[in-house]
N, C-alpha and C positions, 0 to 999 in steps of 0.2 A: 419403783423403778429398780432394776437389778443392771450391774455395770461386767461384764464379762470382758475378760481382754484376751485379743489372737499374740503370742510371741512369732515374732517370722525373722531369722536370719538372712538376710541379703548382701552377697558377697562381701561379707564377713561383719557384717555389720549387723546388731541388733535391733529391729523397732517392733513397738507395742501399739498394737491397733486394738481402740474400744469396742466393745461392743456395745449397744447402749439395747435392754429388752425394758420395754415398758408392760406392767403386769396389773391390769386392771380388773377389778371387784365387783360383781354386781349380782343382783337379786332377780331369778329369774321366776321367780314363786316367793308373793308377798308374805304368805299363810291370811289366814282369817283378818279382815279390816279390824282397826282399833274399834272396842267400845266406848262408845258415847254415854257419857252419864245425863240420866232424864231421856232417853232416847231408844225406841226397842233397835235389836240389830238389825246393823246394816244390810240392806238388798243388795246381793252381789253374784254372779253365778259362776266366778270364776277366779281365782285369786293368783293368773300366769301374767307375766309382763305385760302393761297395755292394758288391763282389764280397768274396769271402775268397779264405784260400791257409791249408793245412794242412801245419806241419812234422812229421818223424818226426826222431828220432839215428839215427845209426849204434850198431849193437851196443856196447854196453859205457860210453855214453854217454846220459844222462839231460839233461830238458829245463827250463830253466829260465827259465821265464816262461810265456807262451800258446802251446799248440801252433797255434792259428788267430787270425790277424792280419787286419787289414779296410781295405780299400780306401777312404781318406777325404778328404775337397775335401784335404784338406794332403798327401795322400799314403797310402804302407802304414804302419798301428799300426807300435811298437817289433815289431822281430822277434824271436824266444827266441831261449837260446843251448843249445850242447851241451854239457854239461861231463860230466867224469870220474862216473862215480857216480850217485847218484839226485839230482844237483844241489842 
């Protein structure tokens, strides 16, 4: 947030009007989804806001959390992980 102020004289009197600019951040291109360990890369065709990416394991490793992660102003969601088992 950034605070700007207007000076304005008014018959002879001084007052200070704020301005108040809010300046917000965001990620409009996630780049490449995180790598998953135990997990070939992620299926994705597009890495612009809004986009997804679908992980798989590697055999004999199960997935623990969301197989499809999403492209957001902050970035990729948490990515899963591969663990031993059915996670």
């Amino acid at each position: 947030m950034y605070l700007l102020a207007t000076l304005a004289c008014i018959n002879g009197i001084s007052t200070i009007k704020p301005n108040i600019i809010y300046h917000y951040s965001f990620v409009s291109d996630c780049g490449p989804p995180p790598v998953v360990v135990n997990a070939p890369a992620a299926e994705y065709s597009s890495t612009l806001l809004g986009s997804t990416a679908t992980y798989t394991c590697d055999v004999g490793f199960g997935i623990n959390g969301s197989r499809v992660i999403n492209c957001l102003s902050s970035g990729w969601d948490e990515e899963p992980q591969c663990v031993t088992g059915d996670g």
